[in-house]
Z-matrix of the N, CA and C atoms (Angstrom, degrees):
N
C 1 1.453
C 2 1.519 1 109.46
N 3 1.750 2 113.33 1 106.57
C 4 1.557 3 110.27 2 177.36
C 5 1.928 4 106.48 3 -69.37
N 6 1.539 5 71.92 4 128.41
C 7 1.719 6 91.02 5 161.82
C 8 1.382 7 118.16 6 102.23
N 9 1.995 8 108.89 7 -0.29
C 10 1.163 9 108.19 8 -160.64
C 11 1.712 10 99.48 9 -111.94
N 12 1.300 11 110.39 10 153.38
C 13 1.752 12 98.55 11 -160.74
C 14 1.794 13 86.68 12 -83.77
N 15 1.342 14 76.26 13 -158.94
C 16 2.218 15 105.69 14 164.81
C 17 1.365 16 93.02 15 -86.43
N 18 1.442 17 128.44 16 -69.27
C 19 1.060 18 134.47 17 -123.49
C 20 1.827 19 97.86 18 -89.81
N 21 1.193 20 116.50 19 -12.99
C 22 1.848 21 128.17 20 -164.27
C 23 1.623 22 85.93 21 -104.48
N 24 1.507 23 135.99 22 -29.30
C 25 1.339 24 132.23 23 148.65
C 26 1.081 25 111.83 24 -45.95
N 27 1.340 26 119.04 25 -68.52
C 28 1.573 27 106.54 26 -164.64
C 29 1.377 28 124.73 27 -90.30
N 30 1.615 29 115.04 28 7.44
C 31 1.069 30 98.70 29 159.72
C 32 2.407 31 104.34 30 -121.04
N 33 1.226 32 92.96 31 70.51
C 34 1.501 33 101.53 32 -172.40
C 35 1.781 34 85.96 33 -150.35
N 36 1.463 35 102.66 34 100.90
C 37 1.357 36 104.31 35 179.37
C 38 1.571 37 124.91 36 -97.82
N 39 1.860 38 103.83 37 17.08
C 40 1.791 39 101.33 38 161.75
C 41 1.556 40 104.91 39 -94.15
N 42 1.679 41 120.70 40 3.49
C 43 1.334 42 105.20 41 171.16
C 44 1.554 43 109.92 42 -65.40
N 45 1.339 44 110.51 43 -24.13
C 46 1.753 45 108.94 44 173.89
C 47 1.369 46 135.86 45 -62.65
N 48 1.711 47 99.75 46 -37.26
C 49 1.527 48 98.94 47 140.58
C 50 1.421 49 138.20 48 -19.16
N 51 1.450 50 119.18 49 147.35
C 52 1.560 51 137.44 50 167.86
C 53 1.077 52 104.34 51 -114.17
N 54 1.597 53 143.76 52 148.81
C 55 1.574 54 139.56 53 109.53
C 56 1.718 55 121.05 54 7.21
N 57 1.225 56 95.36 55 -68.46
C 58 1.531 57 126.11 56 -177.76
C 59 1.750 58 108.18 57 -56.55
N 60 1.437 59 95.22 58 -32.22
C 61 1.496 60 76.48 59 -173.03
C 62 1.876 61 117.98 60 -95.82
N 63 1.538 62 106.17 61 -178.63
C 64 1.761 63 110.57 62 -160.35
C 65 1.677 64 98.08 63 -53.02
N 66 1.370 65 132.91 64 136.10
C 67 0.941 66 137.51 65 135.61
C 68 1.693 67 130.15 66 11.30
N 69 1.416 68 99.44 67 -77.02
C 70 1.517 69 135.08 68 134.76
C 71 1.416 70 99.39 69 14.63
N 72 1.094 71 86.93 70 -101.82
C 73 2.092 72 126.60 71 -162.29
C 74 2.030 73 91.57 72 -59.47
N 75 1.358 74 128.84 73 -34.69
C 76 1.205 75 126.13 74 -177.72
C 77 1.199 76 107.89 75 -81.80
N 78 1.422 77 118.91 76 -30.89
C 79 1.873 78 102.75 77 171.96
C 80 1.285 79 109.70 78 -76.81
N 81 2.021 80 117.31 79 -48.59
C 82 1.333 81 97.25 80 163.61
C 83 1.682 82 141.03 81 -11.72
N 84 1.664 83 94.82 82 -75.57
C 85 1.159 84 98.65 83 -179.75
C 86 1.428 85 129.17 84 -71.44
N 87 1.660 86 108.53 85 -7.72
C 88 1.527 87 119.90 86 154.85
C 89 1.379 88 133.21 87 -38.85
N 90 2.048 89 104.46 88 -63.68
C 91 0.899 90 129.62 89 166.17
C 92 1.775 91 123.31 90 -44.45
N 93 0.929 92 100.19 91 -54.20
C 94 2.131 93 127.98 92 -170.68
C 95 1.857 94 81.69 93 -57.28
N 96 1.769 95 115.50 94 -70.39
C 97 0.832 96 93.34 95 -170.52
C 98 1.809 97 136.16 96 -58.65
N 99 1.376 98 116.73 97 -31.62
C 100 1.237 99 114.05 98 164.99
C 101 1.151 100 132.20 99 -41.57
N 102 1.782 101 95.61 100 -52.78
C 103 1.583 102 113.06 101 176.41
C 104 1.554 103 103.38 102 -29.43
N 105 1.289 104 95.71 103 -89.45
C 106 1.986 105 128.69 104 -175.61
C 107 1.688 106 96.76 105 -35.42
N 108 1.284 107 136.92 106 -40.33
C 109 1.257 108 129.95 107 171.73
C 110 1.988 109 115.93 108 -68.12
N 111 1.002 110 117.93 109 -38.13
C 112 1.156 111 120.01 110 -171.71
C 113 1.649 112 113.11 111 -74.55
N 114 1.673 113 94.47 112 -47.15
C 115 1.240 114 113.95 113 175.43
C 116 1.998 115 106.55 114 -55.23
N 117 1.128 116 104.02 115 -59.12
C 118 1.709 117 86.80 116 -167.70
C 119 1.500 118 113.34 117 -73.08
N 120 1.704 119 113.80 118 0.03
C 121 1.343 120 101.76 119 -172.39
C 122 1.836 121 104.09 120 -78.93
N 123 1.854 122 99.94 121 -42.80
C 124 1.153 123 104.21 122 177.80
C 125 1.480 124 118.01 123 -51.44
N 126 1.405 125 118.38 124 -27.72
C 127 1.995 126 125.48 125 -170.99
C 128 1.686 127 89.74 126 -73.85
N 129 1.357 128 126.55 127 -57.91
C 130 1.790 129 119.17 128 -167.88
C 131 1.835 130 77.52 129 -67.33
N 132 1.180 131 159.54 130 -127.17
C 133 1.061 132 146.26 131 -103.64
C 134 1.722 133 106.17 132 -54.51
N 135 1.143 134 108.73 133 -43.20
C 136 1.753 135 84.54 134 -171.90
C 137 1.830 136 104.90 135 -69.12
N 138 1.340 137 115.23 136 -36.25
C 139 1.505 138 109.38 137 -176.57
C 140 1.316 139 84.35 138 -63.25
N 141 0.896 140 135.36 139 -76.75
C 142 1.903 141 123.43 140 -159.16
C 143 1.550 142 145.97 141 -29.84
N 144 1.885 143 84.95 142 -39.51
C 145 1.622 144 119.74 143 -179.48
C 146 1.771 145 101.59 144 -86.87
N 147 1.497 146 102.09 145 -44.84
C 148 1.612 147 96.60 146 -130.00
C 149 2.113 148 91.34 147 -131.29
N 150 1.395 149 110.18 148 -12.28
C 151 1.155 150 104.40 149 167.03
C 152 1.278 151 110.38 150 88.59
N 153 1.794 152 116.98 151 7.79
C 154 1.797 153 101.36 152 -169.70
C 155 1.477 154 94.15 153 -157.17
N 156 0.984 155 92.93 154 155.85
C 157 1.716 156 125.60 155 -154.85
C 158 1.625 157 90.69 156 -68.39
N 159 1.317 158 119.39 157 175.00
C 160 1.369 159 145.82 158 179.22
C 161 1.851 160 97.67 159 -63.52
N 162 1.563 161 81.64 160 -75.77
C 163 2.048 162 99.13 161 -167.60
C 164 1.329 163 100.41 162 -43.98
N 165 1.647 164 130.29 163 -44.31
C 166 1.323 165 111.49 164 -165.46
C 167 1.457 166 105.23 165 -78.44
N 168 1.285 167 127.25 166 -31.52
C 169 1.474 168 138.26 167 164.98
C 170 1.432 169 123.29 168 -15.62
N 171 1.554 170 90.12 169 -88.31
C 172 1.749 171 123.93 170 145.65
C 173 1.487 172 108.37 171 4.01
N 174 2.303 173 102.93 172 -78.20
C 175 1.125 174 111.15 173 -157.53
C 176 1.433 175 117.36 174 -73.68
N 177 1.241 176 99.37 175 -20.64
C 178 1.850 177 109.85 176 -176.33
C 179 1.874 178 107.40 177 -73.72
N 180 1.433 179 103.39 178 -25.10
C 181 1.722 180 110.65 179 175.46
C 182 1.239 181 102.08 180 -63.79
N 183 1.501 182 115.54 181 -62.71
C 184 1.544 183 118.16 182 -173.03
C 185 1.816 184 108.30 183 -44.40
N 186 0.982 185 98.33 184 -46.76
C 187 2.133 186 112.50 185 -174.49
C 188 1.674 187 95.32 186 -60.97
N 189 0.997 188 122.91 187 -54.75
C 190 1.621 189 112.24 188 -158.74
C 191 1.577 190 112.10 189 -84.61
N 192 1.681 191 109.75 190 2.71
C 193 1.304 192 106.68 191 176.28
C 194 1.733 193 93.75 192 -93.50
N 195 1.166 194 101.84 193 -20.68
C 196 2.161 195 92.97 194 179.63
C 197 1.354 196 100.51 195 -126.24
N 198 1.507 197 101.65 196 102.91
C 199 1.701 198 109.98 197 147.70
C 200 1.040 199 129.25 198 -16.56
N 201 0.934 200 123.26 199 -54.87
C 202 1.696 201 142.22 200 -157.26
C 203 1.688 202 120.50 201 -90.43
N 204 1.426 203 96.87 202 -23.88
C 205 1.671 204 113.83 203 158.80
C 206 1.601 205 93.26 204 109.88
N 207 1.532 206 104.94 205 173.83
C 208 1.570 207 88.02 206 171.74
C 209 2.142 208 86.92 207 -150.30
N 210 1.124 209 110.36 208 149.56
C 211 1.229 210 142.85 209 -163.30
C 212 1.577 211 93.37 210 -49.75
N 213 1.446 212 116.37 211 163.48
C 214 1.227 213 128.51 212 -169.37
C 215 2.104 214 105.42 213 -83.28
N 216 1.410 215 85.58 214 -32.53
C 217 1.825 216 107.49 215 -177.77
C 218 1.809 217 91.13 216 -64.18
N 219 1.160 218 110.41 217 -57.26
C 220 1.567 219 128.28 218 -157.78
C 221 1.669 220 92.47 219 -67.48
N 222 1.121 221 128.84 220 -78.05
C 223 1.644 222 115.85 221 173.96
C 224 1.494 223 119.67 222 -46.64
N 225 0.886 224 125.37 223 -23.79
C 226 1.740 225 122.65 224 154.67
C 227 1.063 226 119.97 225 -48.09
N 228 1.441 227 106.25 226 -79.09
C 229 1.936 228 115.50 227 175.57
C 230 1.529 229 116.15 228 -57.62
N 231 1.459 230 134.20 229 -22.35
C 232 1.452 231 130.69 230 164.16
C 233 1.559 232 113.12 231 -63.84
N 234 1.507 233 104.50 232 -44.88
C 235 1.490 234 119.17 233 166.86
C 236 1.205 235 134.36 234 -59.15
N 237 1.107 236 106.19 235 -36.78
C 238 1.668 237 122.50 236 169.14
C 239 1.741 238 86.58 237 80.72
N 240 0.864 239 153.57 238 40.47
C 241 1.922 240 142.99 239 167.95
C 242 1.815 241 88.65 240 -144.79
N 243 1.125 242 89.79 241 152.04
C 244 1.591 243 124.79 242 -170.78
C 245 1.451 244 107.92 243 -40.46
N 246 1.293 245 129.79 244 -177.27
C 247 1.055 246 134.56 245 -176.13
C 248 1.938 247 106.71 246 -97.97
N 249 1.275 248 100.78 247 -24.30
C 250 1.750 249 121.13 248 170.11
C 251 1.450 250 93.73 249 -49.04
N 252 1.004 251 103.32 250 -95.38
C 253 1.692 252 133.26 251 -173.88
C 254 2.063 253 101.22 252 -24.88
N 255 1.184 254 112.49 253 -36.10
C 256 1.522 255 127.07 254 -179.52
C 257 1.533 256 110.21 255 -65.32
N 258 1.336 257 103.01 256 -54.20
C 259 1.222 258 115.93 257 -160.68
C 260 1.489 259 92.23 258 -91.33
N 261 1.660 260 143.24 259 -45.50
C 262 1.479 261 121.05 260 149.44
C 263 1.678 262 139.34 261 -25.06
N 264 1.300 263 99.68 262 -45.30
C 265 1.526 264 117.88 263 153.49
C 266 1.370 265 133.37 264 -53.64
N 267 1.120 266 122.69 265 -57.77
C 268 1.230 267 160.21 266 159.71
C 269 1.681 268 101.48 267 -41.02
N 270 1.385 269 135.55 268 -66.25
C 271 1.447 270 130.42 269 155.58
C 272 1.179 271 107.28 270 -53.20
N 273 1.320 272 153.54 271 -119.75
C 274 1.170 273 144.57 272 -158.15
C 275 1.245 274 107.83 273 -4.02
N 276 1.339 275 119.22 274 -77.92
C 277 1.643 276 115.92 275 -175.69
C 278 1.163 277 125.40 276 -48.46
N 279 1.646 278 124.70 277 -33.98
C 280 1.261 279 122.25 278 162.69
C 281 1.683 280 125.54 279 -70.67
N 282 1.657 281 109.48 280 -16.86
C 283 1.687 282 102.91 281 160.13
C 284 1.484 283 122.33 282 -66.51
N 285 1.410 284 113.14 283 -9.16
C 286 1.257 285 115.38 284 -162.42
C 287 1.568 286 113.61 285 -100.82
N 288 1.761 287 95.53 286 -8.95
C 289 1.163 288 117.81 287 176.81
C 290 1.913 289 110.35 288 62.41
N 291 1.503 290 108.23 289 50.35
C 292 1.117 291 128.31 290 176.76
C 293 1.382 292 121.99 291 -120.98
N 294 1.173 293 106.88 292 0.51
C 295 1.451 294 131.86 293 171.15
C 296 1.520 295 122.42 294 -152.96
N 297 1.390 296 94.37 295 153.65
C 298 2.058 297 98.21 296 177.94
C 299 1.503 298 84.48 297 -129.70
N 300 1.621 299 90.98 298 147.07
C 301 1.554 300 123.97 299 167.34
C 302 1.219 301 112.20 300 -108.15
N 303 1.760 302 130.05 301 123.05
C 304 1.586 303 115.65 302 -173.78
C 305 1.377 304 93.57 303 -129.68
N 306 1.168 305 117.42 304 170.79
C 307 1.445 306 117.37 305 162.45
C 308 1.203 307 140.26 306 -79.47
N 309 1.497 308 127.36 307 128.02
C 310 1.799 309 91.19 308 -155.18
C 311 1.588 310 114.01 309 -95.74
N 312 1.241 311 85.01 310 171.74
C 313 2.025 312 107.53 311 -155.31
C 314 0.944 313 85.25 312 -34.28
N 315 1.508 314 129.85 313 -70.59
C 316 1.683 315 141.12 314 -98.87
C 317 1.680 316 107.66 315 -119.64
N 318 1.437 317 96.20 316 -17.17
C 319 1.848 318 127.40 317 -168.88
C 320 1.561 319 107.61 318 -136.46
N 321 1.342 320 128.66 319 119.81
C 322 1.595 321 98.34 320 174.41
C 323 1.126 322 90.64 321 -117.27
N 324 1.458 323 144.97 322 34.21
C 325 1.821 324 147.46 323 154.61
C 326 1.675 325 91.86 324 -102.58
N 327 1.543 326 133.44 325 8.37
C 328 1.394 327 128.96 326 160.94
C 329 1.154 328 113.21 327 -95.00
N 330 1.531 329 132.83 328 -170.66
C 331 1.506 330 127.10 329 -170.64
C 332 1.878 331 77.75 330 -146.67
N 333 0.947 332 89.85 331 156.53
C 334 2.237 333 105.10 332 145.40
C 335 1.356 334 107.89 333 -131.05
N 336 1.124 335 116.13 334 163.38
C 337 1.420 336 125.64 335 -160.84
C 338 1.545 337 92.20 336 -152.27
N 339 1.726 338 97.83 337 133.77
C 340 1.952 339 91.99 338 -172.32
C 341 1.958 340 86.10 339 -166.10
N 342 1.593 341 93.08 340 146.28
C 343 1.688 342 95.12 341 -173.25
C 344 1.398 343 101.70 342 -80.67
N 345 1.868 344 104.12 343 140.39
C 346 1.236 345 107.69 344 -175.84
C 347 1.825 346 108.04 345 -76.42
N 348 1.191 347 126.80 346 -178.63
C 349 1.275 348 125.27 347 164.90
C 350 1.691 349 122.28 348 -36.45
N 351 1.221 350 93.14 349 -58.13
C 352 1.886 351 103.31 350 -179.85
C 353 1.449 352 101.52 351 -71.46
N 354 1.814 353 128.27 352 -24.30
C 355 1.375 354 102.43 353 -169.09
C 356 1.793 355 95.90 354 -90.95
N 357 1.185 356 118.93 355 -17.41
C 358 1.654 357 121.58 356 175.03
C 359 1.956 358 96.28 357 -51.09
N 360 1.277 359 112.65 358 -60.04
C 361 1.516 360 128.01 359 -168.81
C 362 1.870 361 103.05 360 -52.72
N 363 1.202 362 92.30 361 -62.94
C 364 1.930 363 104.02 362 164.70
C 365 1.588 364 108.83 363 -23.95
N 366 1.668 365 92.50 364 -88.26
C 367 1.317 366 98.59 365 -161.01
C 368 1.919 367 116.05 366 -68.64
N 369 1.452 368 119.23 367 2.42
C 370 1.366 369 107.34 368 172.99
C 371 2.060 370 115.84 369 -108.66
N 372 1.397 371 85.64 370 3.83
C 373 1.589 372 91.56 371 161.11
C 374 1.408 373 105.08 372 -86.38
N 375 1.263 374 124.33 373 -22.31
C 376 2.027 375 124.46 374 170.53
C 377 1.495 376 98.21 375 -75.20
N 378 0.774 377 132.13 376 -53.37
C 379 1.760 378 133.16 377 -148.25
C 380 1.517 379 95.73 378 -53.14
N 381 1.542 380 136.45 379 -39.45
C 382 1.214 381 127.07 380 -171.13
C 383 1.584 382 111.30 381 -70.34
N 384 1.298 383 95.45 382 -60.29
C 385 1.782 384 117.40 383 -177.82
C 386 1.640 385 104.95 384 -27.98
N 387 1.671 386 88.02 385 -58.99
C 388 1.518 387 102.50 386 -173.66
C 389 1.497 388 128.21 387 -76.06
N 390 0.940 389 110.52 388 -20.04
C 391 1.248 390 110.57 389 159.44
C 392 1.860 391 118.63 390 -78.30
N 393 1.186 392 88.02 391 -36.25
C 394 2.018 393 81.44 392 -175.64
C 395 1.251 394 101.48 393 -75.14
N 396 1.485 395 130.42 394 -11.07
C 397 1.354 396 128.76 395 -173.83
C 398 2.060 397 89.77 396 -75.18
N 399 1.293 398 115.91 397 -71.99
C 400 1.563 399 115.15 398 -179.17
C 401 1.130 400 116.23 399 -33.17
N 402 1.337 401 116.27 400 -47.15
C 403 1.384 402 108.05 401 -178.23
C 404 1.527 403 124.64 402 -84.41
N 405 1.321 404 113.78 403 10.16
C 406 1.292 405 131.70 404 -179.53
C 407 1.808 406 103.43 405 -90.29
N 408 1.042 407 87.96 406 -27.56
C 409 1.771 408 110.12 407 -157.63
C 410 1.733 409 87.53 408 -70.40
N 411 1.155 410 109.99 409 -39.05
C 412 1.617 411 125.60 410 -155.81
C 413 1.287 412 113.66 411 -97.97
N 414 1.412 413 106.81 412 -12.08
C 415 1.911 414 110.45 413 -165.86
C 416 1.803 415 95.20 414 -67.68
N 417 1.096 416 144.45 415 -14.93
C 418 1.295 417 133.46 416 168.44
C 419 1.224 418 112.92 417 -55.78
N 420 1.423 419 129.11 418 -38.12
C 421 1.246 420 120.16 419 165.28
C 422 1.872 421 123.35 420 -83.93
N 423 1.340 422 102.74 421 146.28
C 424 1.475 423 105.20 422 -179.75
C 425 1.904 424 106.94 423 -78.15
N 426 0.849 425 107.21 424 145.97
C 427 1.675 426 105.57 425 170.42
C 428 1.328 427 139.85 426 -40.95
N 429 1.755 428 109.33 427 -23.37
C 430 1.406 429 109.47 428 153.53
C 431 1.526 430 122.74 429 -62.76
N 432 1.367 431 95.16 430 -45.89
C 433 1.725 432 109.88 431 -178.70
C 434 1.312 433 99.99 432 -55.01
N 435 1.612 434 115.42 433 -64.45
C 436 1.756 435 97.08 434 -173.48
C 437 1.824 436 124.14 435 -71.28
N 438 1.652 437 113.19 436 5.33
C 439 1.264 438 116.10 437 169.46
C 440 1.863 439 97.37 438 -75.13
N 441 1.054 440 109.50 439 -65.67
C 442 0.851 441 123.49 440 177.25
C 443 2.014 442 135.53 441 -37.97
N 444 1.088 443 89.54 442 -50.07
C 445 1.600 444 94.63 443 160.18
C 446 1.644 445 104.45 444 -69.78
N 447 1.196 446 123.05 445 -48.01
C 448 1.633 447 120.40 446 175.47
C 449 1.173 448 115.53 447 -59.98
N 450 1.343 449 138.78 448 -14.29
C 451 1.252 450 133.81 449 152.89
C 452 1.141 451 116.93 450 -78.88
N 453 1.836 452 146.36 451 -42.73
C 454 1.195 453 139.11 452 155.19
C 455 1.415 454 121.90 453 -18.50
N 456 1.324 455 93.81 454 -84.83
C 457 1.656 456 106.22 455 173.61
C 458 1.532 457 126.51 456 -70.99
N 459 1.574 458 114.46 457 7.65
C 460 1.348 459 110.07 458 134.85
C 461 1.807 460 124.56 459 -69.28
N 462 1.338 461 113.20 460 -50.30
C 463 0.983 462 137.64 461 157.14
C 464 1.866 463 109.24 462 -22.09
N 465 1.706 464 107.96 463 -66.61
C 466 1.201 465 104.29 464 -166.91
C 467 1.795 466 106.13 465 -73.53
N 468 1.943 467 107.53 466 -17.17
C 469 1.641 468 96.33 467 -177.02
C 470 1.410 469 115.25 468 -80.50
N 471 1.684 470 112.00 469 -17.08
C 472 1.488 471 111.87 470 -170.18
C 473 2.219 472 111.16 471 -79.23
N 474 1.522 473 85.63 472 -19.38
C 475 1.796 474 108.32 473 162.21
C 476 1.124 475 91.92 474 -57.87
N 477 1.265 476 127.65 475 -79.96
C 478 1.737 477 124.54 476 -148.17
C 479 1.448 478 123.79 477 -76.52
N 480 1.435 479 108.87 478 -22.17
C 481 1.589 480 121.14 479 162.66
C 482 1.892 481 102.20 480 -62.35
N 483 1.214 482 106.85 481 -38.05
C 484 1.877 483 104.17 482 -168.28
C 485 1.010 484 87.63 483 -60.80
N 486 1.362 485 131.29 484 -58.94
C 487 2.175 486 144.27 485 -133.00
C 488 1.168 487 86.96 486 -84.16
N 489 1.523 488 129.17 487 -52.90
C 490 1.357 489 114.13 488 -176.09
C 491 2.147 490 126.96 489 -71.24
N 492 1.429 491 104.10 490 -20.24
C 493 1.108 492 127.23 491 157.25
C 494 1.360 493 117.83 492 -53.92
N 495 1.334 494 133.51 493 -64.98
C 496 1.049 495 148.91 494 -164.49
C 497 1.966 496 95.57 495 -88.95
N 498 1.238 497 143.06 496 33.70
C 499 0.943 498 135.84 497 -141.63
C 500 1.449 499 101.31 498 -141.68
């Protein structure tokens, strides 16, 4: 395949796909691959632009949607990665003085976690970049198409919330 590296092979996981195989397993690996494509383009643009990783990205989104901060337990489970991985995050960002760690009210073996002034300022000089970058990602599709795929895969999450419900 002209033009296509090693490395855009191996990390493009419908090349693993068959013909032969279920339908199923080919959108799967449809999906995974998009994912994994979108995802690392957005990680080189924020390291590129803005100097910071995805996860801390991520964590500063979760913070600026709640004023009030949200718990060390609570950015874990939004995050889906460990409470380690939180609290790794969680330092860095607070050397940078883009975050405060307090103790919480109600628990003082809990933390809250809430963007400081400069990390509010931080993270809304990204919000533009990053967003016109996604939607750049997407301009191949026309707006029905991307209504439309957003209804599918609503479709396929309100499936997997039942299966896992019923589970």
């Amino acid at each position: 395949m002209e033009g296509v590296t090693q490395a855009t092979l191996n990390a493009d996981h419908e090349f693993r796909a068959h013909a032969d195989q279920h339908a199923s397993l080919r959108l799967w690996l449809r999906l995974l691959s998009c994912t994994t494509r979108i995802e690392d383009k957005i990680r080189q643009n924020l390291r590129e632009s803005f100097d910071i990783t995805l996860p801390r990205f991520d964590l500063m989104a979760q913070l600026e949607r709640h004023v009030d901060g949200l718990s060390m337990g609570e950015l874990s489970r939004r995050m889906m990665v460990t409470g380690g991985n939180i609290t790794a995050i969680v330092d860095q960002l607070e050397k940078e003085n883009l975050v405060l760690r307090q103790v919480g009210a109600h628990d003082r073996r809990s933390f809250t976690v809430k963007l400081t002034p400069a990390g509010r300022e931080a993270f809304a000089a990204m919000t533009v970049p990053h967003e016109a970058w996604v939607a750049g990602m997407f301009e191949g599709l026309s707006d029905s198409q991307q209504k439309e795929l957003h209804t599918l895969l609503g479709a396929l999450k309100k499936n997997l919330q039942k299966q896992e419900e019923s589970a």
